[in-house]
C-alpha positions as CSV (number, residue, x, y, z in Angstrom):
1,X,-20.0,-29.4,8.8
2,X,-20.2,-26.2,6.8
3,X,-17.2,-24.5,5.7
4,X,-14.8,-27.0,6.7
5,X,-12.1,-27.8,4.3
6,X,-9.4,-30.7,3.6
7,X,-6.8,-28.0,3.1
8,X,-6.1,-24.8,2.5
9,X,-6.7,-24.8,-1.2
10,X,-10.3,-25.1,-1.1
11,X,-10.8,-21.6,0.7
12,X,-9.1,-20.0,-2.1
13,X,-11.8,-17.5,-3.5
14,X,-15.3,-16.8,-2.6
15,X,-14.2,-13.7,-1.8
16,X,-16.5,-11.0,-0.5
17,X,-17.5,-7.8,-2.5
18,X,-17.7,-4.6,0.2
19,X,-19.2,-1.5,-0.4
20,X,-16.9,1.7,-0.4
21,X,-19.0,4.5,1.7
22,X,-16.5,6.8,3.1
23,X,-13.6,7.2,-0.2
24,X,-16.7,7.7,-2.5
25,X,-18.3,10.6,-0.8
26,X,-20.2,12.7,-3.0
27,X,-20.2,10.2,-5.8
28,X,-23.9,8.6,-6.8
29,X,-22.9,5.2,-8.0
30,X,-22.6,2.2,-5.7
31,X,-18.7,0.8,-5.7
32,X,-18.0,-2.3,-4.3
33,X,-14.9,-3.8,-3.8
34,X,-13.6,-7.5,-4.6
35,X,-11.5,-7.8,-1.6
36,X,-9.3,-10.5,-2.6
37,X,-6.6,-9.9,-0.1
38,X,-8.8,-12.4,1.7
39,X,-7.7,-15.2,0.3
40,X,-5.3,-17.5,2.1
41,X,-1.9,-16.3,0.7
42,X,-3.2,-12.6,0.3
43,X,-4.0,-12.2,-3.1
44,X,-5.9,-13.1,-6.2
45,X,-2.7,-14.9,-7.4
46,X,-4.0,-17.8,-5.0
47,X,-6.9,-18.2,-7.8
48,X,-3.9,-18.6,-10.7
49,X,-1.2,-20.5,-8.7
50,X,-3.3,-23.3,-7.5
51,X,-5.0,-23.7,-11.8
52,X,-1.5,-23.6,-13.0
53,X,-0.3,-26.2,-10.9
54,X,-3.1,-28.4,-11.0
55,X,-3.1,-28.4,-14.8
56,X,1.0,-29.0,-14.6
57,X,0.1,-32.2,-12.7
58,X,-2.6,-33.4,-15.0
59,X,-0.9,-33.1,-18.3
60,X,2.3,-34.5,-16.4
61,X,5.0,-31.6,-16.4
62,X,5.5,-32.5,-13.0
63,X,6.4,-34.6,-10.9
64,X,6.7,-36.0,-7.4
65,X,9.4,-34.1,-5.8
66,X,9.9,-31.2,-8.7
67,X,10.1,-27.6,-8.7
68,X,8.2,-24.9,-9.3
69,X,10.4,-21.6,-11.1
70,X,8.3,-18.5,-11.1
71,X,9.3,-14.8,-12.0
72,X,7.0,-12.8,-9.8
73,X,6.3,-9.4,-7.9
74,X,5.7,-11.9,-4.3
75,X,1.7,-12.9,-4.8
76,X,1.5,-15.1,-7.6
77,X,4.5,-16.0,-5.4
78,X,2.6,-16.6,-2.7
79,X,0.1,-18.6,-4.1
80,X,2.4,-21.0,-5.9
81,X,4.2,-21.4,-2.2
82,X,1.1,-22.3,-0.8
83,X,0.8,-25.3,-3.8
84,X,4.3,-26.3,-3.1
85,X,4.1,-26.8,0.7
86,X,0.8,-28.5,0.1
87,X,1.7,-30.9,-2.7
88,X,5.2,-31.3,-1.4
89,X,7.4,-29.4,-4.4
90,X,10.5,-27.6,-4.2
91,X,9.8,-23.4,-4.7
92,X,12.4,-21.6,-6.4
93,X,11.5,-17.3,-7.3
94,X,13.0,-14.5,-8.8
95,X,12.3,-11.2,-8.2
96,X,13.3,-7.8,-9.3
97,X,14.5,-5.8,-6.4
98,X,12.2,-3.1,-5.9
99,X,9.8,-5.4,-4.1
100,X,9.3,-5.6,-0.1
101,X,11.5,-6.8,2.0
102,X,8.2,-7.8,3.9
103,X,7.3,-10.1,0.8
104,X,11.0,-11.5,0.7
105,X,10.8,-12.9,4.0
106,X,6.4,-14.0,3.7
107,X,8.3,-16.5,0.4
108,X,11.1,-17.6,2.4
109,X,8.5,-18.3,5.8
110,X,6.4,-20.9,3.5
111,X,9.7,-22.9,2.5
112,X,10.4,-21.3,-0.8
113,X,14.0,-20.0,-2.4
114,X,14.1,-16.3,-3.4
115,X,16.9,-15.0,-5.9
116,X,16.7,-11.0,-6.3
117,X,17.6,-9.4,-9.5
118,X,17.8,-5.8,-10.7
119,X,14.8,-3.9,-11.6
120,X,16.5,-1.7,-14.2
121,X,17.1,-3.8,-16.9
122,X,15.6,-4.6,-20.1
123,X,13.2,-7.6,-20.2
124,X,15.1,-9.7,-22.3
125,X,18.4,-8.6,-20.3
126,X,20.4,-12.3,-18.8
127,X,20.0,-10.3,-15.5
128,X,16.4,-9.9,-15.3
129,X,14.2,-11.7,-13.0
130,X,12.5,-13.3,-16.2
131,X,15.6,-14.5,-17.8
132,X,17.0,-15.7,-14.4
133,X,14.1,-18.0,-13.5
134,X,14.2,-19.8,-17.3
135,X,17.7,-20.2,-16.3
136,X,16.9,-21.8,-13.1
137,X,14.2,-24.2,-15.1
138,X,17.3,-25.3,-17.9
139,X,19.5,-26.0,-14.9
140,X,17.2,-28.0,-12.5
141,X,16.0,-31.5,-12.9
142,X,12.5,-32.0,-12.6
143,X,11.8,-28.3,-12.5
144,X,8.8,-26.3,-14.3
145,X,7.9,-22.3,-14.9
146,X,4.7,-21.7,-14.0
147,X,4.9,-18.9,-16.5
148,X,2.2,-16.6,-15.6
149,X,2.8,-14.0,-18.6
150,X,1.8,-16.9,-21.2
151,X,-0.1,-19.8,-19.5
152,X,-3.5,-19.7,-20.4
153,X,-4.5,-21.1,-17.3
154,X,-4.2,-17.7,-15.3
155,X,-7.0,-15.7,-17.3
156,X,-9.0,-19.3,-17.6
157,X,-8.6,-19.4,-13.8
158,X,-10.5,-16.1,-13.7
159,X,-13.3,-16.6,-15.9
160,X,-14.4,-20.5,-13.8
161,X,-14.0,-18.6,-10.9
162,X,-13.8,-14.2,-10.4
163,X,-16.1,-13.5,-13.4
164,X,-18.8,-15.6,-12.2
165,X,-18.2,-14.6,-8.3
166,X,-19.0,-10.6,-9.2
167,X,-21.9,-11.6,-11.6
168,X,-23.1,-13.5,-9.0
169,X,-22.4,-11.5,-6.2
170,X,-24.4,-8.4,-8.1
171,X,-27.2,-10.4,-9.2
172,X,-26.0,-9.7,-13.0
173,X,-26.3,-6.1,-11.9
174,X,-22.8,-4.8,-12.7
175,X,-22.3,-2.2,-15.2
176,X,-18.6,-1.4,-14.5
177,X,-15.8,-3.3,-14.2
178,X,-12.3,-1.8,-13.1
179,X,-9.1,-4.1,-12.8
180,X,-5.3,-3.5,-12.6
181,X,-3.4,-4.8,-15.6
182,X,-0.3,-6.7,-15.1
183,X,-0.4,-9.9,-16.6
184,X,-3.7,-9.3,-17.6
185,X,-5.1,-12.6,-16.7
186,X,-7.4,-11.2,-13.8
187,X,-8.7,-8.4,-16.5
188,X,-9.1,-10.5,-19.7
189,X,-10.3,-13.7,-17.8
190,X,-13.0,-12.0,-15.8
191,X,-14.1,-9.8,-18.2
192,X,-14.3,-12.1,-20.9
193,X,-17.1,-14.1,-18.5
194,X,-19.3,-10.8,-17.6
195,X,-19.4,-9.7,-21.0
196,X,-20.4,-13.2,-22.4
197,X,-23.2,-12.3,-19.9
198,X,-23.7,-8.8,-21.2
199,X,-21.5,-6.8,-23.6
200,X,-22.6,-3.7,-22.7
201,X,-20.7,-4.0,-19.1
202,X,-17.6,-1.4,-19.2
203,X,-14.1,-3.0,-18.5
204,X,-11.5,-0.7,-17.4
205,X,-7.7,-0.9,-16.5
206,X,-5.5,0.7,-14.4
207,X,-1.5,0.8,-15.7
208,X,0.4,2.5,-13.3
209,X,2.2,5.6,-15.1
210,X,5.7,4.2,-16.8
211,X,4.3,1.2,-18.1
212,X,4.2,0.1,-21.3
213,X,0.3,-1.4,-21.6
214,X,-1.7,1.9,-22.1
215,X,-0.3,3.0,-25.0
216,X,-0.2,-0.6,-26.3
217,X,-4.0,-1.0,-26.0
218,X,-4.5,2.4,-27.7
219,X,-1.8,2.3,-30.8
220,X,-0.4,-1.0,-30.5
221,X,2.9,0.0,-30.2
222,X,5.3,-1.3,-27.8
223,X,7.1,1.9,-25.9
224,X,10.2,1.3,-23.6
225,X,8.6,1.8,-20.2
226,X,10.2,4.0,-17.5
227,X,10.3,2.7,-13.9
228,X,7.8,3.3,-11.2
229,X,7.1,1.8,-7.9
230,X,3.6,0.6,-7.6
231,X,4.1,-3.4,-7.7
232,X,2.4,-6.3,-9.2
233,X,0.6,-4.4,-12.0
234,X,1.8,-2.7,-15.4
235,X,4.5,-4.0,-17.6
236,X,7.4,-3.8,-20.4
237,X,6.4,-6.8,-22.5
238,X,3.0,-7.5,-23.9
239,X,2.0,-10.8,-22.0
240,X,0.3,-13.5,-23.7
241,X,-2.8,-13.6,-21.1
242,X,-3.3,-10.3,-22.0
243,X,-6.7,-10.3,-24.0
244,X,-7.6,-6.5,-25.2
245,X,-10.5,-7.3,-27.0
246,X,-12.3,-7.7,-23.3
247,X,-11.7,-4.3,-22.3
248,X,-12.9,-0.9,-23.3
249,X,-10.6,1.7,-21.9
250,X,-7.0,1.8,-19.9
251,X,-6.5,4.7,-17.3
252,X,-2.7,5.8,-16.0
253,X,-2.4,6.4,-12.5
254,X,1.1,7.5,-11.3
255,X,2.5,5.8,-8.0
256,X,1.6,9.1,-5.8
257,X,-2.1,8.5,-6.6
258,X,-1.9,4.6,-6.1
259,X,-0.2,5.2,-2.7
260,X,-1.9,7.3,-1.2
261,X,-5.2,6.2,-2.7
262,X,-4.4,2.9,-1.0
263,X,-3.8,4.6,2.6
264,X,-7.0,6.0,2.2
265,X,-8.8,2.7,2.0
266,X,-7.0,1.6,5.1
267,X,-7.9,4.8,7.4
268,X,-11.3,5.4,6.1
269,X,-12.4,1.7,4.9
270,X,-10.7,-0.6,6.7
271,X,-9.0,-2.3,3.8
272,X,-5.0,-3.3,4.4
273,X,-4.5,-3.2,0.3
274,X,-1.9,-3.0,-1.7
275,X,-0.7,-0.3,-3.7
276,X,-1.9,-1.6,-6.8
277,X,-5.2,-1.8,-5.3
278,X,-4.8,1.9,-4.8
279,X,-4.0,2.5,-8.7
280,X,-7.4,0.3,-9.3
281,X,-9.7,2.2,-6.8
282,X,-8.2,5.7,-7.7
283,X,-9.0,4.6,-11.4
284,X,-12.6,3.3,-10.2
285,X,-13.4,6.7,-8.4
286,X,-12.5,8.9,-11.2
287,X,-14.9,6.9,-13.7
288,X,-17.4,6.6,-10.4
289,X,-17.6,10.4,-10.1
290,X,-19.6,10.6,-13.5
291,X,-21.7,8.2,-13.5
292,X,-25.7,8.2,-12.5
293,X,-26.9,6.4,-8.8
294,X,-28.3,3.5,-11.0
295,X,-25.0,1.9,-12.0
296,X,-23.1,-0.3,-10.1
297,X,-19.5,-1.0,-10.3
298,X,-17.2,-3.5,-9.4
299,X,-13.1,-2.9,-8.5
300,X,-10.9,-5.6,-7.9
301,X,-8.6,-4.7,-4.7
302,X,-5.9,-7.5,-5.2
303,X,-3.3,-7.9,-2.3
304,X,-3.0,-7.3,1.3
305,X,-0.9,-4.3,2.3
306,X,0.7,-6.3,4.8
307,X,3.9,-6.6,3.0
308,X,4.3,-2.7,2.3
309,X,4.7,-1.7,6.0
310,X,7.9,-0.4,5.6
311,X,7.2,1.2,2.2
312,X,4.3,3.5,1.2
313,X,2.3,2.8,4.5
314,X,5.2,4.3,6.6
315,X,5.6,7.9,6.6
316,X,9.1,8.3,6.4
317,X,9.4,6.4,2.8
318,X,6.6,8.8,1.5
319,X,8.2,11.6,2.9
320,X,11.9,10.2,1.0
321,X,10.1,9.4,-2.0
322,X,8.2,12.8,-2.3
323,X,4.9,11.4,-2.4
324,X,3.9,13.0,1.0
325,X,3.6,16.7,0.3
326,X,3.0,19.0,2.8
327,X,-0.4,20.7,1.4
328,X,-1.9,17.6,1.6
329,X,0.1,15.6,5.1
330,X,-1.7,15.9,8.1
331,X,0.0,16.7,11.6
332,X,0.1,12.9,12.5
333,X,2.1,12.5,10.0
334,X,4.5,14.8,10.9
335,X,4.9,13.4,14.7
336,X,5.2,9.4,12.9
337,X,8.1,10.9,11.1
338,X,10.0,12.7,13.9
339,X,13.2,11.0,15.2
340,X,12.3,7.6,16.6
341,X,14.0,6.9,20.4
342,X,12.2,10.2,21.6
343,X,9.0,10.8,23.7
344,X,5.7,12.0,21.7
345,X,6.0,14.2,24.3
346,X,8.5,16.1,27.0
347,X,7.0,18.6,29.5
348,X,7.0,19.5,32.7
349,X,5.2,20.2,35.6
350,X,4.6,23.5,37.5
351,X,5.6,22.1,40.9
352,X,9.4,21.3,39.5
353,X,12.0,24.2,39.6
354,X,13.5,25.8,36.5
355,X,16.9,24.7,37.6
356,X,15.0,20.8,36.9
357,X,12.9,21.9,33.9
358,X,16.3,22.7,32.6
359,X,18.0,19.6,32.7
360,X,15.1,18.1,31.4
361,X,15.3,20.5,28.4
362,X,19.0,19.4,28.2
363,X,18.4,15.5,28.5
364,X,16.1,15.3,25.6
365,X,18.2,18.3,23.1
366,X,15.0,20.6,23.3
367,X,14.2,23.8,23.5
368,X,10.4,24.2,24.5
369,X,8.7,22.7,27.0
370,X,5.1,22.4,27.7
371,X,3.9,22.8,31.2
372,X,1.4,20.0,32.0
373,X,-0.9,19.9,35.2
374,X,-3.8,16.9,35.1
375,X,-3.5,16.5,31.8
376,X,-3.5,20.0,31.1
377,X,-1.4,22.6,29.1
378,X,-1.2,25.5,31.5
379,X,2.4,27.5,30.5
380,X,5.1,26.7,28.6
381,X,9.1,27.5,28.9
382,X,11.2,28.1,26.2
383,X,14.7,27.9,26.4
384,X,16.4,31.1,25.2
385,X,13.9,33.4,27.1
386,X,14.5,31.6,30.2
387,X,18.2,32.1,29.9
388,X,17.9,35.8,29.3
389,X,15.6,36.3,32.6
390,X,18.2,33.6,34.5
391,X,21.0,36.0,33.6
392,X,19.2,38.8,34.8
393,X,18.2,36.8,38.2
394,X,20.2,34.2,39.1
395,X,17.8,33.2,41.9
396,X,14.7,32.2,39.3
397,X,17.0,28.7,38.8
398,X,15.8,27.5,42.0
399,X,11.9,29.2,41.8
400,X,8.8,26.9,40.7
401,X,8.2,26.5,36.7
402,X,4.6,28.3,37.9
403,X,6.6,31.3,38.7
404,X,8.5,32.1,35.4
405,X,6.5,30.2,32.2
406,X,5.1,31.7,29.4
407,X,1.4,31.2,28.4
408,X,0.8,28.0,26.8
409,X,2.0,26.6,23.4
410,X,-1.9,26.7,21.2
411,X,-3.2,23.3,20.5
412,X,-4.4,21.8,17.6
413,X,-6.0,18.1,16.5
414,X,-3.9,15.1,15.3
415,X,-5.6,15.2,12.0
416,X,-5.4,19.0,11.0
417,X,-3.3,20.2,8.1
418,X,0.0,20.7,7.9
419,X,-0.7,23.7,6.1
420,X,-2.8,25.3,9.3
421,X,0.6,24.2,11.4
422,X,2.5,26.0,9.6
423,X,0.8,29.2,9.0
424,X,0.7,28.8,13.2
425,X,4.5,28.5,13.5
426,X,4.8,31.5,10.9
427,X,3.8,33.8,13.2
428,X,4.8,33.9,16.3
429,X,4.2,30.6,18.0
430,X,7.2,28.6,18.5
431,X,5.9,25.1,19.1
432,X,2.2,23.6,18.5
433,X,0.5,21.0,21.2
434,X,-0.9,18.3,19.5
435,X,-4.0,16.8,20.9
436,X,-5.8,13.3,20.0
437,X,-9.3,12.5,21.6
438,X,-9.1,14.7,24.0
439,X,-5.2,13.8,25.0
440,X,-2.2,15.7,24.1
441,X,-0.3,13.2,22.4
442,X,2.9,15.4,20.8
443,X,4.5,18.6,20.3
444,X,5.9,20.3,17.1
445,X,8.8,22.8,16.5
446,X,9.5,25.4,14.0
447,X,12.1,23.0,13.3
448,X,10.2,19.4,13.3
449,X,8.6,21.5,10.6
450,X,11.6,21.8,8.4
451,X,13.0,18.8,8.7
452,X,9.5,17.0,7.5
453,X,9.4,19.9,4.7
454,X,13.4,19.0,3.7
C-alpha cells in the first residue's frame, strides 16, 4: 500500500513546492513556494520536533514517562505535541503573550500545558518565556528542554531533510533561496545542503523589522530589538543554530508588509500562511522583481494561518493595529468591519408604506434605505428628507414607498477602493450599494466611512 503510514510521524515533510502565478505578476522569474503548512502539525517545526526528540531518546535524556519543556512561538510547539502524544511524554510550553489565542488552545487540544509570559521583557529577564521554561526543566523530574535556539539537531534536521527536498524538487535548478530567520535552523540547515551542491545559489532572510538579526549578520553587533508582531521569526539573542556563513544577504520587512503580504497569498493563491510566511514571500518578490526569466527561486512559507484568524486575517485587528489603511482597503473590508449583530443589508420594498419603511428605519438605527424590487435597486429613502415632506403632508405616512423615494443609492463592486467610495460619498451621495457577482450584498454610509477611517 502506497502512502500508508504507522503514524503520523512518517508524513512529516515531503512537502510540495507550488508555483506563485497571481502575487508575482509582472515579475519574470519562476517562484515557487515550500508549502510546509502541509505538514501534520502545520508547520516546518514538525521537521525539528520529531529530530530533537528522537535524538533525546537515543542518547538517553529521556525517559519513559518524562517531559518535554519548550519555549516557543506555538509551531515548534506543535510539532513537539505531536511527539509527546505519540511517544506518550508529558508537554509543558511557554510562551510570550503576543501569540494567538488560536495557537493557545491548538497546544492545549493535543494534551500539552501552556504557561504565558510577557512579551516585553528582556531575554535573560526571570519573567521571560525562556527563563520560565529552564525553570520548569530544574523543577520537574524526568523533564528535558528541547532547546531549539542551541540544539544542533534543528538546522541538521533541515539539511537530511528540506535542503535535499527543494534540490530535488528543482532538479538542482534553484538559484535563489529565501527563508525567515528565527532560530535560524530552517535557513542555515537548508542552505548549508544546496550550497554544498552549488555555492553560487543565493540565500536570503527575512527579519521582521525590530529584530535584532539583520544588523547582527551585517556588523556583528548585538542591538536591543524593539517589539513587533509578526510571530515565529526574528529575535533578541543570537541563537546558536544560527549559521551566517550559509547566507548571503538579510532583508527587513515590517509587520504591515508581512500581514498583508500574507492575505494576499490567501485571496489570490490559495495559501492559509502565516504571517511570517508573508515577511518571507514579500522578501522573495522584491528580490524576484530583478531578476531575468531564467532563474528560479525557492521561498519557504512556514505555518498555516489557521491560528491568526482572529489577528491579521480579520479586519477589525488590521484596522486597530493601523495596518489597514484606507488607500489601500477595499470596500469588503469596510462591510467585514461594520458592527456585527446587523444585516449586510436593510431595505425595503416599493409595495410597503412609508409609515412601515419607517419603522424599519427605526428598528435597525438607520437612516437610508435602499428600495429593492427582484433583486433590484429601484429608489431609495432617506430619513431626514422624508420627515421634511411628512411634515409638510401628513397623508404621505400611509402612501406606497413607490410614491415618495428618491432615485437610487449608485452601486459599486465588493472589491473597488475605498478611495473610489469615498470620493462617491464626498459629493453628494449619501450611501453607496454594494454589489458582489451580480448581488447586492451591503450598503455603506457617510458614516460607516468614518468609523472604518477612525
Amino acid at each position: 500500500m502506497k502512502r500508508v503510514y504507522r503514524n503520523i510521524s512518517e508524513a512529516v515533510g515531503n512537502t510540495p513546492l507550488v508555483r506563485l502565478n497571481r502575487v508575482t505578476a509582472g515579475i519574470k522569474a519562476a517562484v515557487y513556494a515550500k508549502v510546509e503548512y502541509l505538514n501534520p502539525g502545520g508547520s516546518i517545526k514538525d521537521r525539528i520536533a520529531f529530530a530533537m526528540i528522537d535524538d533525546a531518546e537515543k542518547n538517553g535524556r529521556i525517559k519513559s514517562g518524562g517531559t518535554i519543556v519548550e519555549a516557543t512561538s506555538g509551531n515548534t510547539g506543535a510539532g513537539l505535541a505531536l511527539a509527546a502524544a505519540i511517544k506518550g511524554y508529558r508537554a509543558i510550553f511557554t510562551m510570550p503573550d503576543k501569540m494567538s489565542q488560536e495557537k493557545v488552545r491548538m497546544l492545549k487540544a493535543y494534551g500539552a500545558e501552556v504557561i504565558i509570559c510577557p512579551t516585553a521583557v528582556p531575554h535573560d529577564s526571570p519573567e521571560s518565556y525562556h527563563s520560565v521554561a529552564d525553570k520548569l526543566v530544574k523543577e520537574t523530574p524526568n523533564a528535558i528542554l528541547a532547546n531549539q535556539y542551541f540544539n544542533p539537531e534543528n538546522p541538521a534536521a533541515h539539511y537530511r531533510t528540506t535542503g535535499p527536498e527543494i534540490w530535488e524538487q528543482t532538479e538542482g535548478k534553484i538559484d535563489y533561496f529565501v527563508c525567515g530567520v528565527g532560530t535560524g535552523g530552517t535557513i542555515s540547515g537548508a542552505a548549508k545542503y544546496l550550497k554544498e551542491k552549488n555555492p553560487v545559489i543565493k540565500v536570503i532572510g527575512a527579519d521582521p523589522a525590530g529584530s535584532a538579526l539583520r544588523e547582527h549578520f551585517y556588523t556583528r553587533n548585538l542591538i536591543h530589538g524593539q517589539p513587533y508582531k509578526v510571530e515565529g521569526i526574528g529575535q533578541e539573542i543570537i541563537p546558536g543554530t544560527l549559521h551566517w556563513e550559509y547566507v548571503d544577504e538579510v532583508y527587513t520587512v515590517g509587520d504591515k508588509e508581512s500581514f498583508l503580504m500574507a492575505r494576499r497569498l490567501a485571496r489570490e493563491e490559495g495559501m492559509l500562511v502565516g504571517g511570517s510566511s508573508g515577511s518571507a514571500a514579500y522578501v522573495a518578490l522584491k528580490v524576484a522583481r530583478e531578476l531575468p526569466a531564467d532563474k528560479i527561486m525557492v521561498v519557504i512559507l512556514p505555518d498555516t494561518g489557521k491560528y491568526y484568524l482572529s489577528k491579521f486575517y480579520s479586519d477589525e485587528w488590521m484596522k486597530e493595529n493601523r495596518f489597514l489603511d484606507i488607500e489601500r482597503a477595499l470596500v469588503h473590508n469596510l462591510l467585514n468591519a461594520k458592527q456585527k449583530g446587523l444585516p449586510a443589508l436593510v431595505s425595503t420594498s416599493p409595495s410597503e408604506t412609508v409609515r412601515e419603511a419607517l419603522k424599519t428605519m427605526e428598528t435597525n438605527n438607520i437612516s437610508q434605505l435602499p428600495v429593492i424590487e427582484d433583486g433590484k435597486s429601484i429608489g431609495s429613502l432617506e430619513e431626514s428628507a422624508l420627515m421634511g415632506r411628512i411634515l409638510e403632508n401628513a397623508n404621505l405616512i400611509d402612501q406606497q414607498v413607490r410614491t415618495v423615494m428618491e432615485p437610487s443609492f449608485p452601486i459599486i463592486q465588493h472589491d473597488d477602493t475605498l478611495e473610489h467610495t469615498k470620493y462617491l460619498l464626498a459629493r453628494r451621495y449619501p450611501a453607496i450599494l454594494v454589489q458582489e457577482h451580480g448581488h447586492l450584498v451591503g450598503i455603506i454610509t457617510k458614516s460607516d466611512l468614518i468609523d472604518f477611517m477612525a
